[in-house]
N, C-alpha and C positions, 0 to 999 in steps of 0.2 A: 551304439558301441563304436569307439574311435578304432578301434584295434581289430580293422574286419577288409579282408583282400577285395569283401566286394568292391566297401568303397575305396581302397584304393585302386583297385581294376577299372573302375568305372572312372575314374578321373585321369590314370594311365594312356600310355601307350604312345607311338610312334606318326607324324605326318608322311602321308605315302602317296599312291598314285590319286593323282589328278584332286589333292586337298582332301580325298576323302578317307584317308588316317589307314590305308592296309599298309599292314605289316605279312608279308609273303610268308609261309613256312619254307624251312631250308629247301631246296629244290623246285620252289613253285611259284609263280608268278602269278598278282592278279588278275582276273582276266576281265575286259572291258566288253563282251560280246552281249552281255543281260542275262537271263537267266539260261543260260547254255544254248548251248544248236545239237538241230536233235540228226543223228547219226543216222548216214544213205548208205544202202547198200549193204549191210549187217557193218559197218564201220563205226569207229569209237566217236561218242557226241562228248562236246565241252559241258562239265558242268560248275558251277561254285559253289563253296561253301563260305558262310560268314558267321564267328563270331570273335568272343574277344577272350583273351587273355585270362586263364583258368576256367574258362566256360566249358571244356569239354577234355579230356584225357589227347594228347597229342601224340600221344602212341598210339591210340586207338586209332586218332585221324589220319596219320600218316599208315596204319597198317588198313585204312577202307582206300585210302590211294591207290594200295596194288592188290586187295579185295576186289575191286572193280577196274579195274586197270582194262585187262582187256572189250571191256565194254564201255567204258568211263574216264573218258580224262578228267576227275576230279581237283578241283584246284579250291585249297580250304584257305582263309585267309583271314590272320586276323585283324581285328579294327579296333585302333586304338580311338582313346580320348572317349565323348559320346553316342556310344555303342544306338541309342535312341533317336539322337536328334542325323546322323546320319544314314540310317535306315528311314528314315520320315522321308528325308529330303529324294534318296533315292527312288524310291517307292514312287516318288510325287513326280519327279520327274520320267521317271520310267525309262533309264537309261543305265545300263549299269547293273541290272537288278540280279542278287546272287539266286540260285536255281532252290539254296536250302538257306534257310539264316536262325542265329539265334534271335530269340525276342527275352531280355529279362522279366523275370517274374512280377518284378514292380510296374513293367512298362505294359505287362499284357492285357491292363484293361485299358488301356490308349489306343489299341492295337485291335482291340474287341471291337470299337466303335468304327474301325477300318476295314470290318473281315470279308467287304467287297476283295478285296487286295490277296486274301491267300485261300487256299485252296483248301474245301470241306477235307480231312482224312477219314472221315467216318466213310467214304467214297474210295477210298483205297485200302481200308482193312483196321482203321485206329479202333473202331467198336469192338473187336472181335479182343485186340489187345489190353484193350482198358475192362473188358469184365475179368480178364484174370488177376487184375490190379486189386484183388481183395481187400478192403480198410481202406484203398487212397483215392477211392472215388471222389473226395474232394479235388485231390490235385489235378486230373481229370479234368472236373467241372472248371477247373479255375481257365483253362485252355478253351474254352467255348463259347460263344456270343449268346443273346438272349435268347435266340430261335433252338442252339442246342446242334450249331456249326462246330468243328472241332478243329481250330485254328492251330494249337500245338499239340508236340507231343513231348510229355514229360520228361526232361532231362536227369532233376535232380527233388529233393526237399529240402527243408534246411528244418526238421522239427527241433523245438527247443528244451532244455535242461540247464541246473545250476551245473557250473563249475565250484569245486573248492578244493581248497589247500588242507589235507589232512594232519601234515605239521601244527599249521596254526588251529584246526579242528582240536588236535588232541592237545596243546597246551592249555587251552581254554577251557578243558573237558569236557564236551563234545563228542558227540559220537562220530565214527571218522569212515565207519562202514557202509557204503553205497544207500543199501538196503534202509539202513537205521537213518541215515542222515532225511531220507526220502519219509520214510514215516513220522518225521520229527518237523518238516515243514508241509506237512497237508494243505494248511492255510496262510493266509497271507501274517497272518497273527501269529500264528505260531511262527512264520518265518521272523519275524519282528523278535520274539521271543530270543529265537536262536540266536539274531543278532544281535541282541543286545547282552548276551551274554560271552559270545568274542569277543565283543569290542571291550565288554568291563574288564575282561582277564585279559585280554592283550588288545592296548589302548591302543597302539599303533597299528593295527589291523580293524578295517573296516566290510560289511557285510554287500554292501553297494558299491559299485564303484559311480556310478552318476545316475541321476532321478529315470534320465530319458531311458535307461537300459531296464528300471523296473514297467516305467509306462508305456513301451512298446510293449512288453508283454502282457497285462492286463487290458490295453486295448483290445490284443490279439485274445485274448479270451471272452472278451463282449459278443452281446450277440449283435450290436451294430456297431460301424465304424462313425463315420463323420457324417457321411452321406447316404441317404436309404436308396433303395433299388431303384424309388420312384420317383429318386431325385430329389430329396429334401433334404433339408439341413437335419441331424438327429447327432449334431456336435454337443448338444447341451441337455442332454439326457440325464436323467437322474443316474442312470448306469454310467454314465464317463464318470461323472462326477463328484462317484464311488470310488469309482478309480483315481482319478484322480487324489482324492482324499488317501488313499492305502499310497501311494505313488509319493505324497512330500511326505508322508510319516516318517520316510527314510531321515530326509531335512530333518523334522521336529526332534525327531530322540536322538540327532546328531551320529547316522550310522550312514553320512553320506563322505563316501571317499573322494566325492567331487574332482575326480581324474577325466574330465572328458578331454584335455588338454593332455595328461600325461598317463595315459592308460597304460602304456606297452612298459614303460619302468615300474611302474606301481604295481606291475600284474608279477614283474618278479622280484621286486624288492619287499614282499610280504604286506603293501599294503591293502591292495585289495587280495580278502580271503575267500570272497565270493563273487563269482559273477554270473549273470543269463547272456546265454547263447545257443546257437545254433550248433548243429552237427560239425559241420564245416567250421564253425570257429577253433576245432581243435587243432587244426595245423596253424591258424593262426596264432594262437599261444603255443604251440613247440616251435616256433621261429620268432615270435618277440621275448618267447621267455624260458630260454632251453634251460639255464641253470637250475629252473625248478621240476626239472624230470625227477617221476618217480612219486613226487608229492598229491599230484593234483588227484581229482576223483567224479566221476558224475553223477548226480541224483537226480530225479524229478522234480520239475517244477512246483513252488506250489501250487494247489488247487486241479490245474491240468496244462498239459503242452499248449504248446502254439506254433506256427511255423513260421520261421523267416528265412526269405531269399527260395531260392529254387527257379528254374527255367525251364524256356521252349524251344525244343526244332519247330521250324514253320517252312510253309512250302507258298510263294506268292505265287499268283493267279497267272504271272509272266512267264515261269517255267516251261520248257517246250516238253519235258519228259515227266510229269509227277509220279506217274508209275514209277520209274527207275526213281528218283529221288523220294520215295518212301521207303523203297526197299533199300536204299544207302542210309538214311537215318532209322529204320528198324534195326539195321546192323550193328551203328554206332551205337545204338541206346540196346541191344540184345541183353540178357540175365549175364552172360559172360563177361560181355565188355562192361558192365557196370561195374562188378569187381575189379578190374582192372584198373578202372578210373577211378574206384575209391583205392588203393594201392597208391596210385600216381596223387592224387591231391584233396586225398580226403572227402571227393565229391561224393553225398550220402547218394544212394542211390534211390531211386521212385519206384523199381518194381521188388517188392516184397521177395520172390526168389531169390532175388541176388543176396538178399539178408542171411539165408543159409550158407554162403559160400566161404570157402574158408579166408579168406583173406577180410572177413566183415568179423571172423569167430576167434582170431587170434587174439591173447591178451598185449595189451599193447605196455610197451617198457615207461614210456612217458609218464600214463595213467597208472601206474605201478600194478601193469597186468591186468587190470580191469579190459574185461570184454564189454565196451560201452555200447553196443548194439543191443545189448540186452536192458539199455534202459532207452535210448533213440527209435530201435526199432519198434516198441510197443505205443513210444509216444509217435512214433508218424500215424499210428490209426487211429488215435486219438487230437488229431487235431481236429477245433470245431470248422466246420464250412463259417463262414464270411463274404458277403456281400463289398468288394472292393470298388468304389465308383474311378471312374479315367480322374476324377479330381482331386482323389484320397490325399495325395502326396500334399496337391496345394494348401488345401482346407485344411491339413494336421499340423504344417507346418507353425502356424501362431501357438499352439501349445508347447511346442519345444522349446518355442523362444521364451517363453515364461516360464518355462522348469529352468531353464537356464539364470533366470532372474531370481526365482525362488532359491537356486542355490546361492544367489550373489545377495541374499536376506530379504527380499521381498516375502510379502503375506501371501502363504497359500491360495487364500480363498481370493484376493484380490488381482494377484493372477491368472485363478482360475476364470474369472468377469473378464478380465479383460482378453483373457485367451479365446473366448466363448465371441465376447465384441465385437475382435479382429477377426476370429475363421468363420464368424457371419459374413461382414464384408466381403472377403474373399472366397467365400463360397457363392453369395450376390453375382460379382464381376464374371465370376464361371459359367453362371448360367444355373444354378442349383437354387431351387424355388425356398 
């Protein structure tokens, strides 16, 4: 999806001290000491926080500032541009190193094969937090190396749903209610259905907006991705390549809004009437595309959710205080403060409590009053576990670039061969047997 703050956050942000992209919070400078100095004498120790830009409620961060103040000089700081390749580098050099940091959700099986580098929390109380995590045991597991280490602690989710336009629902006739629209795309066939049925009654509305935003979701519902646990290739599975297959039907029957270029216009100029997203892509569309307040609506996925995006607090091995730095990201990440943060920037939250709170239950004016946690929140315990290898990113990459091709008139299937060709190669170079 073009129209997603992560990826704009992730290519973001400010150069700062000493090349390595921090941007200070107002009042706070960042601090060069490593991972904090631990306080003599009942006196306050330095500590840091890293990460980037929408990664966490900045109300929240600046109110653990003077949460711990008397015991903590907290200094949070964020990092722009490559949030990954800058923690790589720190880590490696071992200089610099913040006391807490984020790790993105995509980056934390890179970060798995590192987890010499941060600190067990099942060693400081994470076990005891993640059994009340009832249903997101997955989210959980995805923070853990293969031994059953517990590298982060959940920030956020990102489980998935359609978006749509119930304007263009109901000229089309269409069902335009939550409930009905979700019972009307059980399957991916049926979804096809439905879209081929807006797009007859209104030509200029399309059901897809580009191939890749159907095929991360069906990947994300397989039960393998690219690469198996035990390191093989399983890109060319009879199950991708089902997927695949439902994935350019959009192409074939011409319900491809092919916006990967011009999403944010298309989303409010009535072209695309549907799209798959995450939770958090709702503040994304009420700021690319306000003028359609009021219209829009969320359903279930067909078939079942999936999850994209979501992160970690992580604590490296360099920290002089872990105790005190679990009990500062237990705070930030508390049932309270997740409400809060989903208030401030739509960050769904990971602990199922906070889904009761009211600021999760209010119908929202954009969504014309729909309470969309009552379709998000059932899909976060429904997301399948997935096997994600450190290579996922690179290996999937050749498929995108031939959906891209498929929309530009290439053969399905001939794409699909040569997608298959290519993410062999580079799964070879990787080291993936």
């Amino acid at each position: 999806m073009s129209l997603s703050r992560r990826d704009v956050l992730r290519t973001g942000g400010l150069a700062g001290l000493a090349g390595l992209g921090l941007l200070s919070l107002p009042g706070c400078s960042a601090g060069s000491s490593g991972a904090g100095t631990a306080a003599t004498g009942g006196g306050v120790q330095d500590m840091t926080l890293w990460y980037w830009g929408g990664g966490l409620s900045e109300a929240v961060v600046n109110s653990a500032v003077t949460q711990f103040a008397s015991s903590v000089k907290l200094t949070p700081s964020q990092i722009g541009g490559d949030f990954k390749a800058k923690l790589q580098t720190t880590l490696t050099g071992g200089q610099a190193i913040p006391s807490i940091t984020g790790v993105k959700g995509e980056d934390m099986p890179y970060f798995r094969s590192a987890a010499a580098k941060f600190v067990d929390l099942n060693t400081l109380g994470a076990k005891e937090i993640a059994a009340k995590a009832t249903g997101l045991e997955w989210k959980w597991k995805e923070g853990q190396d293969a031994t059953g280490k517990q590298l982060g602690y959940p920030i956020d989710i990102g489980p998935t749903a359609m978006f749509y336009r119930t304007d263009l629902f109901e000229k089309a006739g269409l069902p335009t209610d939550p409930a009905a629209v979700g019972d009307a795309v059980k399957t991916w066939d049926a979804f096809y259905e439905l879209g081929t049925q807006l797009h007859g009654k209104v030509p200029t509305t399309f059901p897809v907006d580009q191939l890749a935003s159907v095929w991360s979701i069906l990947v994300g519902q397989s039960s393998q991705r690219f690469v198996s646990a035990e390191n093989t290739f399983v890109g060319d599975s009879d199950e991708l390549h089902e997927a695949w297959k439902v994935a350019t039907k959009a192409q074939t029957l011409g319900l491809n809004a092919n916006s990967s270029q011009t999403q944010a216009q298309d989303l409010g100029n009535g072209k695309i009437g549907a799209v798959f997203g995450a939770a958090w892509f709702a503040l994304d569309l009420e700021s690319g595309a306000p003028d359609t307040a009021g219209t829009w609506r969320v359903a279930n996925n067909p078939v079942k959710p999936t999850n994209y995006g979501g992160s970690f607090l992580t604590i490296p091995t360099a920290t002089k205080d872990p105790a005190k730095a679990f009990e500062i990201i237990a705070w930030i990440l508390s049932t309270v403060n997740q409400g809060k943060r989903f208030e401030d920037a739509k960050i769904f939250p990971d602990d199922p409590a906070a889904w009761a709170l009211p600021a999760l239950n209010q119908g929202s004016e954009f969504f014309g009053g729909q309470k969309t946690i009552e379709v998000f929140g059932p899909a976060g315990k429904l997301v399948p576990t997935q096997y994600v290898a450190v290579t996922d990113g690179a290996v999937g990459a050749p498929y995108s670039d031939e959906l891209t091709k498929v929309e530009g008139g290439k053969d399905p299937e001939k794409a699909w061969a040569d997608a298959v060709a290519a993410a062999k190669q580079v799964a070879q170079r990787q080291g993936v047997k």
